[in-house]
N, C-alpha and C positions, 0 to 999 in steps of 0.2 A: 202359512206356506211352510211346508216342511221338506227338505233340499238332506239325501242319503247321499252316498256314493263309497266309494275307494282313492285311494290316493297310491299310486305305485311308480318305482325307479320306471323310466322308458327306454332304459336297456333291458333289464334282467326283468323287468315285470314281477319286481319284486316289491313287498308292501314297505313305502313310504314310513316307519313309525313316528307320532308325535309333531306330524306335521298341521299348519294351521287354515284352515277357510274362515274366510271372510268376507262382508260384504261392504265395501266404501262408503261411509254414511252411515252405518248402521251400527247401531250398539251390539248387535249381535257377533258371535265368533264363536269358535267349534276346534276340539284339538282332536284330531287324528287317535285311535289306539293302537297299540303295538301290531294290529293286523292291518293297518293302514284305513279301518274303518270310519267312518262323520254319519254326524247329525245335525245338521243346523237348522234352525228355525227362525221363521222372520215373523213381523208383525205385519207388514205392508211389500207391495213388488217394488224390486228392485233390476236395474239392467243388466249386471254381471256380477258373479263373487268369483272369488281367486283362491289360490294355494300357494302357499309357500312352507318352505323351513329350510335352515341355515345347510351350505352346500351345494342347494340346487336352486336354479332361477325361478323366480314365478310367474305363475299359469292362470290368465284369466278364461271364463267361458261363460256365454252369454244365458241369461237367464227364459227361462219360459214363465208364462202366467198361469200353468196349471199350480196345484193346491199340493199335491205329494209329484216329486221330483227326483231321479239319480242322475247324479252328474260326478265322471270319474273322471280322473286326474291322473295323467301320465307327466313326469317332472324330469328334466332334461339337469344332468350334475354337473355343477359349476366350478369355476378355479377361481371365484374371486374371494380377496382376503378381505378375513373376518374380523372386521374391525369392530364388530359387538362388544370382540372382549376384551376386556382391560384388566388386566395385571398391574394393582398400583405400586404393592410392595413383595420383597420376599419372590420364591419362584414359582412359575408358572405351575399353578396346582395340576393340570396337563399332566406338564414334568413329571412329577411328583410321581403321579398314577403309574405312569407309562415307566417311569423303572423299575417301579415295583414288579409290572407287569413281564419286562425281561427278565428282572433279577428271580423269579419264581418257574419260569419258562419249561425247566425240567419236572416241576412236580406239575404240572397242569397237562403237558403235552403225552403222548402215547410213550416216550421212552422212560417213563419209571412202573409201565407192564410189564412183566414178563412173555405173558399171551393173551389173543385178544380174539375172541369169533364172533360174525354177523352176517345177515341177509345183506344182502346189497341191490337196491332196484334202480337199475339204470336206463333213462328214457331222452334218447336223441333227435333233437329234430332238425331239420334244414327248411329253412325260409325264402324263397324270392321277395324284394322289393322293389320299389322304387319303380313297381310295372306301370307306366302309363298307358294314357289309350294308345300313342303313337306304338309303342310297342306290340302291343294285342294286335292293333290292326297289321301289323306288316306280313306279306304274301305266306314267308316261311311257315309264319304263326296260325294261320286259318285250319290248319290238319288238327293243331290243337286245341283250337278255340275253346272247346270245354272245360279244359281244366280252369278259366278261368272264373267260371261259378263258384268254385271253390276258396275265392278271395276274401280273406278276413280284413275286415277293418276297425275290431276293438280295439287296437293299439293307435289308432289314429293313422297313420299314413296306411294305406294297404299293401297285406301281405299276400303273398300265395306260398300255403303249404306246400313242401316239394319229397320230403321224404321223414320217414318216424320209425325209428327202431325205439323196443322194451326190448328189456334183460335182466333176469333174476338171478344171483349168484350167491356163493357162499364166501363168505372174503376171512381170511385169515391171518393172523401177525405172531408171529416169535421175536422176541429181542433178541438171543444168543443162541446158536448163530442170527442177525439179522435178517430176515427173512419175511415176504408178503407171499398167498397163494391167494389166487380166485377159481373156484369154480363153476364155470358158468351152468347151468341146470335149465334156463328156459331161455327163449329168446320170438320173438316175432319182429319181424321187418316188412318196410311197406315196399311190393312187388318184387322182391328178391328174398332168398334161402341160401346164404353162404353164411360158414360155418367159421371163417378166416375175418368177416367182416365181423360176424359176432366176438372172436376174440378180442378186435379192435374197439370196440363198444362197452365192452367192460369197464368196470370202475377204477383199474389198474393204470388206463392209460389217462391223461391229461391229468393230475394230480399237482394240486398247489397247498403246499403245506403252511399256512400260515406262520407256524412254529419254527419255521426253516428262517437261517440269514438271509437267503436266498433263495425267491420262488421262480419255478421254471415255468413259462409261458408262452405260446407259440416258438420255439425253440429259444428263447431270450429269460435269460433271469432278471428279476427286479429285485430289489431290497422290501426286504420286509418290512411292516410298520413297527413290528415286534423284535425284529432282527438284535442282533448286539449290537449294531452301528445303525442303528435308529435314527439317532439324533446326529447322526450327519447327514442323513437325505431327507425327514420331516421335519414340520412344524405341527405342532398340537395344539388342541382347542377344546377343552372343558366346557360343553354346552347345553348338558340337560340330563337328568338323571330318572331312574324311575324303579319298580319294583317289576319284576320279569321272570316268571316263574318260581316264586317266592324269592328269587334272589333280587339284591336290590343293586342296582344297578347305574355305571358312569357313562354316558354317552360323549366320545370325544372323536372328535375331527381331526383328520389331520391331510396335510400338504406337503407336496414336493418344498424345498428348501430354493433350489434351484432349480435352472434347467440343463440340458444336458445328461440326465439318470436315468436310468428306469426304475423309474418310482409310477404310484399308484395314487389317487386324490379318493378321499373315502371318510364313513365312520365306523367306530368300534367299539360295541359295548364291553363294560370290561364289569366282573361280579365282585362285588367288594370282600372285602377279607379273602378269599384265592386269588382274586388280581386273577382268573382265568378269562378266557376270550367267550362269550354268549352269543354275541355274533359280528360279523362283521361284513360291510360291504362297501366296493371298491370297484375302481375304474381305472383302465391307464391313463395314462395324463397325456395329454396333446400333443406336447413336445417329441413322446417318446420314440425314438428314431426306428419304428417298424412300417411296413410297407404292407398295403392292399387293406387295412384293417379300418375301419374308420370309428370303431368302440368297440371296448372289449372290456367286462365287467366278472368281478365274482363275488359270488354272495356264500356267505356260509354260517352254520347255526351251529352250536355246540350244548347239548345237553350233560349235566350229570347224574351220569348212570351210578353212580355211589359215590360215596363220601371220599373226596380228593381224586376222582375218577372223570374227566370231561371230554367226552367223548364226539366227533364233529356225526350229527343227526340227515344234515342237508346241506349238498355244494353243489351249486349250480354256479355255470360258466355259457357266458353270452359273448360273442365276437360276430361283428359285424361286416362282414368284408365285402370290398369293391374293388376288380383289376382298371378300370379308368371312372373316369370320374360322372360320366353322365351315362354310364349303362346298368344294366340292371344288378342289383347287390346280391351278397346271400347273409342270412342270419343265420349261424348253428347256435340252438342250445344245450346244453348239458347237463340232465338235473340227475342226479346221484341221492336218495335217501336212504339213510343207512339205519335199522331196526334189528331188534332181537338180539343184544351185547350180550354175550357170556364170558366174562373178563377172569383171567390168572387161572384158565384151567389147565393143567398139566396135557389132559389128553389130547390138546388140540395141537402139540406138539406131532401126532401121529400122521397128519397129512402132509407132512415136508418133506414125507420117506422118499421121495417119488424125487423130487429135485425140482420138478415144472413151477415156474410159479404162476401159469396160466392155463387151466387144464378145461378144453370144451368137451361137456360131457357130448351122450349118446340122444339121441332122438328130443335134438334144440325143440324142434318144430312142431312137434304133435301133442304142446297142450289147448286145449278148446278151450272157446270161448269165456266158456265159467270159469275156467282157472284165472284170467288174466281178467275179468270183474271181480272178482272174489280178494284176489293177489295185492292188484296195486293199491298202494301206499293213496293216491290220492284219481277219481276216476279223470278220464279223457275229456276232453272239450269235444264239441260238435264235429268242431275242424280237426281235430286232431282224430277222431275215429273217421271223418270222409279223406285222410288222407291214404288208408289203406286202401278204398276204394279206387282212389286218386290214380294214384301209381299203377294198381292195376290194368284199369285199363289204357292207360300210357304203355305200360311195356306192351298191349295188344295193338298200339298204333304204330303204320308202317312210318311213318314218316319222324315219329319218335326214336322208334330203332336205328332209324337210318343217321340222325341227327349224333344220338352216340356212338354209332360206328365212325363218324368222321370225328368227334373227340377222342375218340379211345384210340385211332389211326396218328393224331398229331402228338401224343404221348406215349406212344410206344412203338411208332414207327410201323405199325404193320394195320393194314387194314382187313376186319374180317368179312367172309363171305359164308355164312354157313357153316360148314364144316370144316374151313379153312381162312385162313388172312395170309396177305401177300406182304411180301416187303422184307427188309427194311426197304423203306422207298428212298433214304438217303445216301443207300449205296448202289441206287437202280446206275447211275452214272459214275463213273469213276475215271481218274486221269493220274497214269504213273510213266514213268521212264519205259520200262518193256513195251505197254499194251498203248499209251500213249494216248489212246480211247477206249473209252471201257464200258460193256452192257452186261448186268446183269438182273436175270428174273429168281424172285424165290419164294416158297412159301412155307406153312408150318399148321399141320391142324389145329383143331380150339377142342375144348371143352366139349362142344357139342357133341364130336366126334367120340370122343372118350374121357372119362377122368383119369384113366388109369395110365396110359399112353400119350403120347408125341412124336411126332414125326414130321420132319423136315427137310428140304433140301432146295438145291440154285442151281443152277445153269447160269456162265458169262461167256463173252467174246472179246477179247482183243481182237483191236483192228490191225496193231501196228505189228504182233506176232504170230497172227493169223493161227490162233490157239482156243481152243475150247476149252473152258476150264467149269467143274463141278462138285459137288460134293452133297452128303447126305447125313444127318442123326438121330436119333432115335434115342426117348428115355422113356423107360418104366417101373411104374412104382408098382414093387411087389407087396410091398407094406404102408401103410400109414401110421402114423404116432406108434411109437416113431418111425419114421421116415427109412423105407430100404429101396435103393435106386438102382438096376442097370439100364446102362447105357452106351452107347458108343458112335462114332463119327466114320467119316473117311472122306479125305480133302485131296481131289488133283488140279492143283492152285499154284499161284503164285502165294508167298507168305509176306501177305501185305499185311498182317497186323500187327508184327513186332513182339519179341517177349516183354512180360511184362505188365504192367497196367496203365492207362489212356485214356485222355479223358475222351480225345477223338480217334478212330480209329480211323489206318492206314487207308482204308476202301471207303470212307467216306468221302463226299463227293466236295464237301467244303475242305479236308485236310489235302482234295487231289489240287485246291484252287488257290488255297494260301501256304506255299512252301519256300522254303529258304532254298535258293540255290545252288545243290549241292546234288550229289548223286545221288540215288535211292540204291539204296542194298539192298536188295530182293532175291527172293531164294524162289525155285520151283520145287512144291512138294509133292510126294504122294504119299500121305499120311493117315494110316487106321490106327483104329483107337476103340480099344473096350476098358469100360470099367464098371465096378460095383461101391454104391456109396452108403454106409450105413450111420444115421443118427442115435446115439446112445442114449442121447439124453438132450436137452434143450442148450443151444451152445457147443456140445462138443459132437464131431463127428470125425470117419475115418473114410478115404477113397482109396481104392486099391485101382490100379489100372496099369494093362500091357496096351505097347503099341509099337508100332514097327512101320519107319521112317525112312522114305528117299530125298536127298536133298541135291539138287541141282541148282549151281552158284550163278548168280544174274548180272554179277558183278567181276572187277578183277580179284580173283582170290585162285590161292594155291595151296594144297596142302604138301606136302614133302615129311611122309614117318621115315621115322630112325628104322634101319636094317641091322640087325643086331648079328645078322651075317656078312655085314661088312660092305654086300651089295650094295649098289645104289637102285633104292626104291621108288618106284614111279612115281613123279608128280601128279596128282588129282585133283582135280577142283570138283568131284560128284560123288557123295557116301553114303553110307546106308546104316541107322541105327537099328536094336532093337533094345526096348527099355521094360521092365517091370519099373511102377511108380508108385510109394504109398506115403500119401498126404493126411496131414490131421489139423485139425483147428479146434481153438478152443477160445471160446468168450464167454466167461462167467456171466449170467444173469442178462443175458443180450434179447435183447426182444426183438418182433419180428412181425411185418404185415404180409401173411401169404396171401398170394392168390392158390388157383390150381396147379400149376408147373413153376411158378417164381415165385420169389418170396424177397421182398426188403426190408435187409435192417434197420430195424430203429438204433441201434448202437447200444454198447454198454458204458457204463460210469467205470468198466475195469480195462486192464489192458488186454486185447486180444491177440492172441500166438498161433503161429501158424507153422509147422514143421511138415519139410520134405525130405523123404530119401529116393533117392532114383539108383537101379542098378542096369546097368549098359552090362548086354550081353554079347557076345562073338559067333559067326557065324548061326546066326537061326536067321533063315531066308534070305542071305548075303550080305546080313550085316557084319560091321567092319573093325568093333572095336569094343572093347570091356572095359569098364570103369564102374565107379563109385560115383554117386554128389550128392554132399549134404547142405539144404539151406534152411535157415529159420528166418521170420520176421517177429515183430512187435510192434501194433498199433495201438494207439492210447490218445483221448482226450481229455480234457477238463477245462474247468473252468477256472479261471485266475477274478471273480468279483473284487471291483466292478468293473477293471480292463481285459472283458473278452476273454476270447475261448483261445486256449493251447494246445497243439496236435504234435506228435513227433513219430515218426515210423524208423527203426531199425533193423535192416537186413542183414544179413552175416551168411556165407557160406565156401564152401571148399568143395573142389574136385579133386578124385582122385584116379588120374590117368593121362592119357596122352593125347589129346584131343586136336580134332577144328575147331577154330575161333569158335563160329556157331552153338557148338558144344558146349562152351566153356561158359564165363559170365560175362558177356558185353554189354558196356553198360547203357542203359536206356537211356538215349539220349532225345530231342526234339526238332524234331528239321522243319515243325507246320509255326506257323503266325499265331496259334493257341495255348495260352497256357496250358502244359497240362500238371498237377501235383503230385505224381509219383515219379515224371521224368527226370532227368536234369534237362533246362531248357534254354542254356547256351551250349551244349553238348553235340554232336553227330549223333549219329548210329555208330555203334562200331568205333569211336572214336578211341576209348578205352576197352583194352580185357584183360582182365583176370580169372586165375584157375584157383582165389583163395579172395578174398575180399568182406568189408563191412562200411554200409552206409548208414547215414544219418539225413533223415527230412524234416525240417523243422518248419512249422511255421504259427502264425497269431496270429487272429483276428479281432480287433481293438473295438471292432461290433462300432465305432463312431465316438470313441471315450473322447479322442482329443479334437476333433472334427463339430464335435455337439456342441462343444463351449463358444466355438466361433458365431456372434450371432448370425451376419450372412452365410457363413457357409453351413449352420447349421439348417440352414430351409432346402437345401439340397439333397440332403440325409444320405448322405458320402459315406463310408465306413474306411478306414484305414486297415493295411496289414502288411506284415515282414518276412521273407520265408529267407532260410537257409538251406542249404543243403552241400554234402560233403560223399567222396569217394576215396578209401583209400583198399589198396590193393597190390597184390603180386604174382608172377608168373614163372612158373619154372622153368628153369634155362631149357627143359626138351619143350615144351610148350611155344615159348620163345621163338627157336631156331625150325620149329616145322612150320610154322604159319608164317609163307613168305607173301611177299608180290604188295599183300594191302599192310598200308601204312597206318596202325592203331599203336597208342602210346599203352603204357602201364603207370595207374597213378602211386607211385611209390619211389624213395619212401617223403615225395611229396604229395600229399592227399588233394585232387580237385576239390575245389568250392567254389558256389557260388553264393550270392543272397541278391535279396530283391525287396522290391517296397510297392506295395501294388494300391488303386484304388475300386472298390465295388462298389455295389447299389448305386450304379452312375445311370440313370433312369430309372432304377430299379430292378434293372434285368444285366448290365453291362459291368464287364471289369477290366482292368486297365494296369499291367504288371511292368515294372524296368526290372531288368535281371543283369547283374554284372558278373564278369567272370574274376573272379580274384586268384585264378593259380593258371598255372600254361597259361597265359594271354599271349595271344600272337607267335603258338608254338610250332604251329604247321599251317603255312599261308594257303596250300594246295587244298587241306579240307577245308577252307573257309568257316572256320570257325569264329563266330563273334567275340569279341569281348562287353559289348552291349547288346543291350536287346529289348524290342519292344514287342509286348506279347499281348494279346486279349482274347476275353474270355466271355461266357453268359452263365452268369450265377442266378438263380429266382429263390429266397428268401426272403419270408417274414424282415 
């Protein structure tokens, strides 16, 4: 009886190397080679043979009595310690290896190149799991019922393919200035053509550097096994050595130390004499305080492409996610092979002139068939070429379509119809002090209608002011890559959304239901607006826009200007701007997932800057007053490993003229039951203004550092965090003396603060903030102003 097969991880469906089968009772046994391959042979039948090797538990499966047999082995990775090994004397020969293996880190890893070019072939897939029959059969499902022909079961539980993009690119590296570019040049996707998703797909995004102290992983760093503080979050494990592409080679294991880290459970070959890494593969560890994820693995291989040159050949990335615990999962994989190294050439400096470092060529879509057989690195599985099929015809089913229109409707608030989507739906209702009930309809073309264009508009009704209010916008791109925009608005509304940034706005129907008891300041506008937005380059851009402003006050407010003829000048509470405004931003290296008309940042690792100038002009259409105002910000995060991530924003700016409060800078403060992070949130509206002023926002997020070590509370997977925030400011005595009637302070020259201690991931989705007020406390009884507060919020994070 002669018994073949494979032995591979059952996460990453990666080959198992130098693992063992066996059969109990039998003098026979069979060791795996470095591709995860057996051969065992019997003399007599036997009922079951097994697999194992150190790390992962073992796998029995029953035997058949035919004469040639494959039986494949998928091995589930273990945390139990390795008490094989013994270290009698002297230190753990482990040790040994593994400092070597830091202490050489810079000649092995990519920063002792100068430059570095290669193909890059990136092939993504998404999986359903865990479908049972009860699922298949339920009523929704019956429209679909065919895609479940398409269920795989070589991995042992069943799968269903659900989506597979390929991507061919050109990838690029400079050490000085530091610098990556990819080019992407081909791409195919299963049932869709977008060229935004293609950038996303690239081999630029999701990268874990082994070489790094710290690798970034679903938005969380872990410690590396390699890192320079190694040996404070593993243990090591010297457990098999071999010869591996002429290199000969240490196989060692290693373990979180503790719990509470983000650490990884895994092994690593390491190549003797360069101590370089040949490969390595890893798993999160159990403990690790992320959410919706139930394994998440990576694997990766590193070749040498010349002598002291090692270059990573293949990274693949498996994460297995589920949002509750008995419905259906998804699997992404992400296999990246990287071919054709051309190392230290000068001229590859020539492709960085551009500045992008993610640039989607022309005509992704139109290579055939033969190019993408001919192409890949390794060909498609069965399942994996009937998922083009798959998808196809899903986007031809009505009941498909309709399924994602009502997903795409609960995360973006708008549901589409064709040529159009209505909403937001969470401001269809509204409840404020003027209207006291509030309806509002609105909607905004899609895509289908145009790529080039957009256009929008609402209609509302107050009940209690018996007012129609409306408004419309319009953007068009005259350009693409980069990016040239006009556009413009026009709003005859109440200004329910406050300047500023929020996490909820005014006209949401949850901010009209949870508010502090206090007045709302609302203004009536009638506000147009043109502008033109031009992208320079990736990161920086420039807006120019005029606009011309009515504002009618909702509240008690009065203005009173100085008469510089001595006269006494009419009180107003109703004025009229007009502005020229030119804005610019700037974020080094910031990345970015577009769609057709939005686009979200992925963030940068640098700080990003933003500058305004506004000039107020006199008399153009009966506006009322001339001035200057300059403001700047600065956002910035990082990471502080292993206690969480650090954010801090600074504002600063100045006016120069003689303004209404409105005009001037009043400071955004929070009057709903929500936290929001750019407000102050024991603050009013209006509480403070200033015509000159500079803030500071600070806050951590401790990601669960101190929370994790508790063992009870660490099964709750709580995160801890601290914010501060500070206002300091001044107002010209003419500023001062013409803004009468409403009662707002000036924080000078003692600065408002606040701070706070908040808790997240409190089911996974919930946050839970106290905020004290540590300056004015109990300055003005009439605004009812807090000195405590209890604020919450809904965060969703890994």
């Amino acid at each position: 009886m002669t018994i073949t097969g494979s032995i591979t991880d059952a996460v990453t469906n990666e080959p198992v190397p130098f693992a063992y089968v066996y059969v109990t009772g039998a003098k026979a046994s069979a060791e795996a080679n470095f591709e995860g391959k057996y051969t065992l042979k019997l003399t007599q039948p036997y009922d079951s043979i097994y697999a194992s090797t150190l790390g992962y538990y073992k796998k029995a499966k029953l035997l058949g009595k035919a004469a040639q047999q494959v039986i494949n082995f998928q091995l589930e990775r273990s945390e139990v310690s390795l008490q094989e090994v013994v270290v009698s004397a002297g230190e753990n020969p482990a040790d040994i290896i593994m400092r070597k293996v830091i202490k050489k880190k810079k000649d092995n890893s990519i920063q002792h190149l100068r430059y570095y070019e290669c193909e890059a072939y990136n092939k993504v897939e998404i999986d359903l799991y865990d479908i049972d029959e009860k699922f298949q059969n339920r009523k929704v499902m019956k429209p679909l019922g065919f895609v479940f022909d398409y269920m795989d079961s070589t991995e042992g539980k069943p799968y269903l393919p659900a989506f597979l993009s390929e991507t061919f690119s050109d990838y690029y590296y400079r050490k000085e200035p530091k610098q990556r570019k990819e080019i992407i040049k081909a791409t195919k996707q299963s049932g869709m053509q977008n060229e935004s998703l293609s950038q996303f797909m690239g081999s630029m995004y999701q990268e874990v550097d082994i070489y790094a102290d710290w690798m970034g992983l679903m938005t969380k760093d872990f410690a590396s096994p390699i890192g320079d503080g190694a040996f404070l979050y593993y243990k090591f494990y010297l457990i098999d050595s071999s010869v591996i592409d002429g290199h000969f080679c240490y196989k060692i294991s290693f373990q979180p130390k503790g719990k509470g880290n983000n650490t990884f459970i895994g092994d690593i070959w390491i190549a003797d004499t360069s101590f370089a890494v040949k490969q390595v593969s890893m798993q999160v560890a159990d403990h690790v305080n992320i959410n919706y994820v139930e394994k998440s693995s990576v694997h990766q291989e590193f070749t040498e492409i010349e002598p002291g040159a090692w270059m990573i050949t293949k990274d693949k990335i498996v994460i297995k996610f589920k949002l509750v615990e008995k419905a259906v999962g998804l699997i992404g994989r992400k296999t990246t092979i990287f071919r054709d190294f051309e190392l230290n050439n000068p001229s590859t400096n020539i492709v960085f002139h551009d500045r992008q470092d993610i640039v989607v060529g022309d005509n992704l879509f139109e290579q055939p068939d033969s190019f993408w057989q001919a192409s890949r690195p390794d060909t498609l599985s069965a399942n994996e070429q009937g998922v083009y099929i798959m998808v196809d015809s899903l986007n031809n089913t009505k009941a498909f379509r309709t399924y994602i229109d009502i997903v795409n409707a609960i995360f973006t608030g708008y549901y589409p119809w064709k040529w159009f989507e209505f909403g937001p739906y969470l401001s269809t209702i509204g409840l404020d002090d003027v209207e006291q009930f509030r309806l509002r309809l609105g909607f905004r073309t899609t895509s289908e209608l145009s790529k080039r264009f957009r256009v929008g508009a609402y209609i509302a009704y107050g009940f209690a002011d018996q007012r129609w209010k409306y408004g419309f916008n319009c953007m068009v791109y005259l350009l693409k890559k980069p990016n040239l925009i006009l556009g413009g608005h026009y709003k005859h509304d109440l200004d329910l959304s406050s300047s500023g940034k929020a996490d909820v706005s005014q006209d949401n129907i949850l901010a009209g239901l949870w508010r502090r008891d206090v007045m709302q300041k609302l203004n009536f506008v009638r506000d147009a607006n043109l502008y033109i937005e031009k992208e320079w380059l990736s990161g920086l851009s420039l807006r120019l826009g005029a606009s011309h402003k009515r504002y009618d006050t909702e509240f008690p407010f009065l203005y009173k200007p100085i008469n510089n003829d001595n006269f006494s000048a009419p009180v107003i509470r109703s004025f009229t701007t007009a502005e020229l405004q030119l804005d610019g931003r700037f974020a080094w290296r910031e990345k970015f997932l577009s769609g057709t008309f939005d686009r979200t940042s992925l963030g940068s690792t640098y700080p990003i800057l933003n500058l305004s100038y506004t000039l107020g002009i006199k008399n153009v259409l009966g506006s009322d007053f001339s001035y200057h105002k300059l403001e700047g910000s600065i956002d910035h995060h990082f990471a502080i490993n292993p206690i969480g991530h650090f954010y801090y924003t600074i504002n600063a700016g100045k006016v120069f003229g003689d303004l209404p409060m409105q005009l001037l800078f009043p400071a955004h403060g929070n009057e709903t039951w929500f936290y929001s992070t750019y407000s102050f949130n024991v603050m009013n509206l209006y509480e403070f203004v200033t015509d000159r002023y500079a803030s500071l926002l600070i806050r951590h997020h401790f990601e669960g550092f101190f929370l994790n070590k508790i063992p009870g509370i660490r099964k709750l997977k709580w995160r801890e965090l601290i914010t501060f925030k500070a206002l300091i400011g001044n107002l010209s005595s003419n500023n001062l003396s013409q803004n009468i009637l409403f009662p707002f302070k000036v924080p000078f020259p003692k600065p408002y603060m606040e701070m706070g201690f908040g808790l997240e991931n409190i089911f996974k989705i919930f946050r839970v903030d106290a905020v004290w007020r540590l300056s004015y406390r109990n300055d003005s009884a009439a605004l009812k102003t807090p000195n405590f507060w209890v604020l919450f919020g809904v965060n969703i994070d890994f």
